[in-house]
Phi, psi and omega in degrees: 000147189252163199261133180223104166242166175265131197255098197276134144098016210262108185255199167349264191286318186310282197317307191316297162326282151331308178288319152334278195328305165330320197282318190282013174112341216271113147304117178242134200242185168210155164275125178272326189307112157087041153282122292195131156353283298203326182244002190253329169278282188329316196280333164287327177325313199279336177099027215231154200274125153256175204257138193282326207216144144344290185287310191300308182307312201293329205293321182250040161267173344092274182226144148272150163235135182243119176240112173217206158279127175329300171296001191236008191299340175288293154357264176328315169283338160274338189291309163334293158351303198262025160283154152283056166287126181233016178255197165294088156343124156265145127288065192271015200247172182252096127243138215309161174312311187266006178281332176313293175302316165311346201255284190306336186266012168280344187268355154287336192271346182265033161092338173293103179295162201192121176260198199200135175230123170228168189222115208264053230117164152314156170296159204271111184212206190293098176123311197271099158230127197255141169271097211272109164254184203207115183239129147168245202269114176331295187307301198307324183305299196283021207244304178276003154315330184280331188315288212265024152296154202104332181259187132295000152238118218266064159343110186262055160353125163221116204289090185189169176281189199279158177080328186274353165274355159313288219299005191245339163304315216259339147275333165267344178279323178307321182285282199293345149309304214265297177338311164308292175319314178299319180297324187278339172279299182299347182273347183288310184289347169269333182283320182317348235219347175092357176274045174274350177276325178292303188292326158332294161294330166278345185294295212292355187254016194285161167206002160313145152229088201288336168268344145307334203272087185256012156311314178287353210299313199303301182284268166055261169311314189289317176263019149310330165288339161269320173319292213305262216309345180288313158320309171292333182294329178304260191000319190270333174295311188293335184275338175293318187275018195108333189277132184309106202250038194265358185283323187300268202331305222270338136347283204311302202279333146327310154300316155302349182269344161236042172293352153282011192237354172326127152054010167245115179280007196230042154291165165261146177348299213264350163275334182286332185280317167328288140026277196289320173289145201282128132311126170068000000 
């Protein structure tokens, strides 16, 4: 049977995505009404049907998928909410757990089922298959995992409840947002400062894939009484120089959570990460 969703939004990865969907037989529609140029050409590129009205897509969907910007996922979601929509939610956006869960039980009290979504890579193309994962209600995870068997968009099951595919977006965007941003603040501070070729050259020799490495995490935790002062000194250059220095600061005091861990090595992962949670 074929499967029909409304594609809220096709932006970059929406559309893209969408267009993933096509290919297994799956209808995807869009709303064109009040769409930026820039979204009207992605979504025919991508093949995606369009829709005269909101209320005609949800009438003939299956699942909504809300792919939009992260501050408008609420928006969105009530505006869906006030169709008489009886189909599937995606909540697909990188947002916290609990903005996630506010959203499914509002779309419990009008009646509406709801998946918890994250998208994990680029949009999907040559080189690129971004990983969709899906937690909430089984049958439904596994019903709309089949649009994208098969693609370039790589569907990820996850046995778990609403929230938890947030909560793994918002973990893995952690590490990797804030890594960009820090690569722009150290280059900035080698350029203030005239070593940006030199720093250039130790970037090219790194091989660490440091959020894999949760073996070092234990040292880390051990040598946190020295990093942390080390931090501050970062923290005071960048600030000398102009520079946004609260990542340093926030470094520093992180670090400080394990200042009961001096020189002892023979914690485990999971005591070292415990750690790190705030008491009560």
């Amino acid at each position: 049977m074929t499967i029909t969703f409304t594609l809220l939004h096709p932006g970059a990865m929406g559309a893209k995505a969408g267009g993933e969907a096509t290919r297994t037989g799956t209808r995807v529609l869009y709303v064109p009404t009040g769409r930026s140029a820039a979204s009207l050409r992605r979504a025919r590129e991508a093949g995606l049907e369009p829709a005269d009205s909101l209320e005609s897509a949800l009438a003939a969907s299956d699942f909504v998928l809300s792919v939009c910007p992260p501050h408008a996922a609420e928006d969105v979601a009530h505006e869906v909410l006030a169709h008489p929509f009886r189909g599937v939610y995606v909540e697909a956006n990188a947002i916290s757990p609990d903005r996630t869960r506010r959203i499914a039980a509002a779309c419990a009290e009008r009646g509406v089922r709801m998946l918890d979504g994250s998208i994990v890579g680029g949009p999907p193309g040559p080189g690129s298959a971004p990983r969709l994962y899906l937690s909430g209600d089984g049958e439904q995870v596994t019903r709309l995992a089949g649009a994208f068997e098969g693609t370039q968009v790589v569907a990820r099951p996850l046995d778990a409840e609403i929230g938890a595919a947030s909560a793994l977006k918002m973990a893995y965007a952690s590490y990797q947002k804030s890594a960009r941003v820090l690569a722009a603040v150290s280059h900035a501070l080698a350029a203030h400062h005239g070593v940006a070729p030199e720093l250039a050259r130790e970037a090219a020799s790194l091989t660490s894939n440091i959020l894999a490495e949760t073996d070092q995490l234990p040292s880390v935790a051990a040598r946190a009484w020295r990093w942390a002062p080390e931090l501050e000194e970062i923290a005071a250059t960048l600030r000398t120089a102009g520079l946004p220095a609260e990542m340093a600061e926030g470094a520093a005091a992180v670090l400080g959570r394990w200042a009961d861990d001096k020189d002892n090595h023979d914690l485990t992962v999971e005591e070292v990460l415990g750690h790190l949670r705030a008491e009560g």
